[in-house]
C-alpha positions in Angstrom: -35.9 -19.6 18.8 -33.3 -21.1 16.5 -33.4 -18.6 14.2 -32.9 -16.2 17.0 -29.6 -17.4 17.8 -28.7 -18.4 14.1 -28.8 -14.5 13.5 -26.6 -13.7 16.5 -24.0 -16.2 15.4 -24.1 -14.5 11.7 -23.5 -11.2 13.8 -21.0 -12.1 15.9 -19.1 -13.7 12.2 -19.6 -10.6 10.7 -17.8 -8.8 13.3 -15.0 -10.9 13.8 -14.3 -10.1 9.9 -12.8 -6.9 11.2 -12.1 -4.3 8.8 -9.8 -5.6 6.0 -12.7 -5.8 3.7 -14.0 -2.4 4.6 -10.5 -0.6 4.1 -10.0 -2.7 0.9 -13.6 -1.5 -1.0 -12.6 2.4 -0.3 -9.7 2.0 -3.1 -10.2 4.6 -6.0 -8.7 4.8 -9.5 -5.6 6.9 -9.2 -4.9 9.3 -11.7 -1.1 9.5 -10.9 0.0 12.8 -12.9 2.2 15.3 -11.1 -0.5 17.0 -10.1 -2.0 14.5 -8.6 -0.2 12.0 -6.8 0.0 14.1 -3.4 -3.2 14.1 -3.2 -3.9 10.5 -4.3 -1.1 9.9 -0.9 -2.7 11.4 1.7 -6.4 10.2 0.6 -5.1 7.0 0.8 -3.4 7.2 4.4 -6.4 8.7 5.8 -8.4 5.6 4.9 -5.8 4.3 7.3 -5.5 6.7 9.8 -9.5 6.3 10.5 -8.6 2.8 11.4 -5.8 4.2 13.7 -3.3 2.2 11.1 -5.0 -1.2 12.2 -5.8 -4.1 10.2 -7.9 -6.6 10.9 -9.4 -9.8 9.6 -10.9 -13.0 11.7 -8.3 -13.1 15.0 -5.2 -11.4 13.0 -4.4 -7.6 13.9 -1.7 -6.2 12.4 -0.3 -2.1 12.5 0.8 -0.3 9.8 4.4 0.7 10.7 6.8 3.4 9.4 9.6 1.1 9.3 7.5 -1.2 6.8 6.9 1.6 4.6 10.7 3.2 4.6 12.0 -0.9 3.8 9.2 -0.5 0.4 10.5 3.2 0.0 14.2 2.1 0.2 13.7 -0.7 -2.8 11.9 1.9 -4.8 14.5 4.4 -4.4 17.5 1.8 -4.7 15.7 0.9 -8.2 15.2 4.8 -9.5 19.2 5.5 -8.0 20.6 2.6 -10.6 18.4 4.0 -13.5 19.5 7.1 -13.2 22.8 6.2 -13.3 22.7 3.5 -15.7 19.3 4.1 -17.8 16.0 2.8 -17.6 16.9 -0.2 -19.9 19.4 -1.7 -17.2 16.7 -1.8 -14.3 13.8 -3.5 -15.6 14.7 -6.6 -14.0 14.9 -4.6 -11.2 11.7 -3.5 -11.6 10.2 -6.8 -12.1 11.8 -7.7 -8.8 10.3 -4.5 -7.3 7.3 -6.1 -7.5 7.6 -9.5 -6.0 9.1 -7.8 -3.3 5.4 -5.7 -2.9 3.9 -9.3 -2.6 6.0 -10.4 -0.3 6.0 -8.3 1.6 1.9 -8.5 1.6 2.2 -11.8 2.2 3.9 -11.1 5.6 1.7 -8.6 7.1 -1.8 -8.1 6.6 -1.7 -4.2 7.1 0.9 -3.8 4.6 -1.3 -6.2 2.0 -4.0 -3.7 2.8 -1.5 -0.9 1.8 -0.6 -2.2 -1.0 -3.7 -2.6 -2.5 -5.3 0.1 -1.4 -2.3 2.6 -2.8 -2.4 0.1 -5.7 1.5 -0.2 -5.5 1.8 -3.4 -7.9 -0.6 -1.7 -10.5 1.6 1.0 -10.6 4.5 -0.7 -10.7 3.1 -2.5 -13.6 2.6 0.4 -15.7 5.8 1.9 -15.2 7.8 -1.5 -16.4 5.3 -0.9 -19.4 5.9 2.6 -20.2 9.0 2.4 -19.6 9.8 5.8 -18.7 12.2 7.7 -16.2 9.5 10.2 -15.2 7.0 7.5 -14.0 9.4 6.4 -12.1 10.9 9.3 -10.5 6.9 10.2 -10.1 6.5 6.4 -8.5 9.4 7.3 -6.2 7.9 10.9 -5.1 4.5 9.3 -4.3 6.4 6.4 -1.9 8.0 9.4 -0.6 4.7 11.4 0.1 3.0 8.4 1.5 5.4 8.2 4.1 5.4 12.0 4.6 1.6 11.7 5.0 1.5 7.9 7.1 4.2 9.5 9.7 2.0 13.8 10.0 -1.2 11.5 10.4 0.8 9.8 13.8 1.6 6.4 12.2 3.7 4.0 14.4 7.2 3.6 14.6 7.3 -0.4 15.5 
């Protein structure tokens, strides 16, 4: 009999994980070329929009909202706007900062950590301090862009 109800409480454990986990392990290696990356977008929302744009993990919940995504689209665009008009050498502090703002902004939500992972923003943003070039940038920018384009068709929430 005690194992009986040691296998229930495992159950009901499991299932107060909620899907964080799940939505996490369907991240795939992005190829990120300009053919690509549009793609890449709208695989990755789906994985969201099957969980109606919900994350959950033990007895937090969070939603996916647009306005979350345009404040992440805003810094990336505010970062490719002053290297185009000053060069690429002038921003990588910028950059840098870019991505502590992906964390911390991860930090606060646990839909948009989820996001972040899953559309591997700080990887990305990674490789484009590295290469240092205007056209992975630009590229970084379009792909913010078409995950908001995809995330808002697909029905994602407003607030």
């Amino acid at each position: 009999m005690y194992n009986n109800q040691k296998s229930r409480r495992t159950y009901s454990q499991e299932k107060n994980k909620g899907n964080y986990d799940k939505v996490i392990k369907q991240k795939f290696f992005l190829k990120f070329t300009d053919e690509s990356y549009v793609d890449e977008a709208k695989e990755i929302v789906e994985i969201f929009k099957k969980e109606n744009f919900e994350i959950s993990y033990k007895r937090r919940k969070e939603k996916l909202t647009n306005t979350q995504l345009r404040n992440l689209l805003a810094m990336t665009s505010a970062v490719y706007d002053k290297a185009r008009n000053n060069g690429f050498d002038h921003v990588n502090e910028k950059i840098a900062y870019l991505k502590v703002q992906f964390i911390y902004q991860s930090g606060r939500n646990l839909a948009v950590k989820a996001f972040v992972e899953v559309a591997q923003l700080v990887e990305l943003v990674d490789k484009i301090r590295d290469l240092k070039k205007m056209d992975d940038l630009l590229r970084f920018c379009h792909y913010m862009e078409a995950l908001i384009a995809y995330f808002k068709y697909y029905g994602g929430a407003d607030k």
